[in-house]
C-alpha positions as CSV (number, residue, x, y, z in Angstrom):
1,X,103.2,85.1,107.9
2,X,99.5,85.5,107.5
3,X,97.9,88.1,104.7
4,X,95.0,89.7,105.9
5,X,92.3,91.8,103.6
6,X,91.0,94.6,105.7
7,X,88.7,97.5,105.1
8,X,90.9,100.3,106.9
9,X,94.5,100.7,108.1
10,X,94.6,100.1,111.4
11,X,97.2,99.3,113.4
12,X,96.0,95.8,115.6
13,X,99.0,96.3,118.3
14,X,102.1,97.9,119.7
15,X,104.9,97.5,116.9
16,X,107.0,99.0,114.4
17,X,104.8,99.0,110.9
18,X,105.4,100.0,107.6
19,X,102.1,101.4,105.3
20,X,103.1,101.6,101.5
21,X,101.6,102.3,98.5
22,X,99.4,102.8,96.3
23,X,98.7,99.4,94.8
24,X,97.9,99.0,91.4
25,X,95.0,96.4,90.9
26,X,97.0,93.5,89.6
27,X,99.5,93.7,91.9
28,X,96.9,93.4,95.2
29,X,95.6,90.6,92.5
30,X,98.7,88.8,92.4
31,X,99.0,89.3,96.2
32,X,95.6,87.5,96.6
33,X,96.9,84.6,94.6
34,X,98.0,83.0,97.9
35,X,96.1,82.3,101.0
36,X,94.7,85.0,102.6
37,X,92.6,86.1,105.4
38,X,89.6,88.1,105.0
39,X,88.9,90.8,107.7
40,X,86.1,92.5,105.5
41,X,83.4,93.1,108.0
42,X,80.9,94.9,105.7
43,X,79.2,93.8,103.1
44,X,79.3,96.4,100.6
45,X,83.5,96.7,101.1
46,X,83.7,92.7,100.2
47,X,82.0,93.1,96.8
48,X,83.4,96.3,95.8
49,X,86.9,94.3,96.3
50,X,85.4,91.5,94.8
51,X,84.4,92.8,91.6
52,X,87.9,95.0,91.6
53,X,90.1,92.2,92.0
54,X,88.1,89.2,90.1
55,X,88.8,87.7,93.6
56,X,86.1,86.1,95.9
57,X,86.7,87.8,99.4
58,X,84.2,86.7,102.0
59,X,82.9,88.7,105.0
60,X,84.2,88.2,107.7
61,X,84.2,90.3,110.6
62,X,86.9,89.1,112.9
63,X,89.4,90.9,115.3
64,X,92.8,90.6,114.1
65,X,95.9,91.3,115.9
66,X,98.4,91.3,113.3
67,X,102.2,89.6,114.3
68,X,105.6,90.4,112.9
69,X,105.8,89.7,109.3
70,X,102.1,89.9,109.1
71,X,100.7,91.7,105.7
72,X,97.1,93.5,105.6
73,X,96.2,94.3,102.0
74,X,94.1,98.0,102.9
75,X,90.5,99.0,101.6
76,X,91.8,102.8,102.0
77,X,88.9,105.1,101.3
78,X,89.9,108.8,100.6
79,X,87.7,110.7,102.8
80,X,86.3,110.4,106.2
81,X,82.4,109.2,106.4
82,X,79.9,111.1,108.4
83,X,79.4,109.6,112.0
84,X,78.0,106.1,112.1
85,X,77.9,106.0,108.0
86,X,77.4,102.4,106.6
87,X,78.0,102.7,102.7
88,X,75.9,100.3,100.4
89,X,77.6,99.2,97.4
90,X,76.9,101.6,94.8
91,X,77.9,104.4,97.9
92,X,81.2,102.6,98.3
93,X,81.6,102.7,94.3
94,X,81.3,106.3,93.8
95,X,84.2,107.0,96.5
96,X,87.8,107.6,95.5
97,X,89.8,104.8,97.3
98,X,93.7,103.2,97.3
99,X,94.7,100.2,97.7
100,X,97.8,99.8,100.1
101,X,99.9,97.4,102.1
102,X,100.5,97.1,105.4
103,X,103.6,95.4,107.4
104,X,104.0,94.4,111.0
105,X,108.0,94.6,111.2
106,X,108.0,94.3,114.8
């Protein structure tokens, strides 16, 4: 099982998935606490996290495709940017955002 960070739910493949929460901070904190794959391809989105979670989380802007049993922790933002919108930090900072988790099952 591999734990991804990621800065959107997305779904990486055919499957059966499971999206759940919202997550407080400590638990996506604890979560972190184990190895982990960043999948943070923007800056701004790898600080803000950063900063939340007292957690270092690179960029790293990779394609996943997630497998069964594989767990994204999601940078879910609460409303839908303008076309072609890249946020800077203090941008992403003023947004209301969740934090949730997302399950490959199959």
């Amino acid at each position: 099982m591999t734990l991804y960070v990621i800065n959107a739910p997305v779904l990486t493949d055919y499957g059966l998935w499971e999206f759940s929460g919202p997550l407080t901070i400590d638990n996506a904190r604890s979560m972190l606490e184990a190895e982990f794959v960043s999948a943070i391809g923007h800056d701004a989105s790898a600080k803000v996290l950063s900063q939340i979670l007292n957690i270092t989380i690179p960029v790293n802007r990779i394609p996943i495709k997630m497998l069964p049993r594989d767990e994204g922790l999601i940078l879910r933002l609460l409303q839908r940017l303008p076309e072609g919108k890249v946020l800077d930090e203090t941008e992403l900072k003023s947004l209301d955002f969740e934090l949730g988790l997302l399950k490959r099952l199959k």
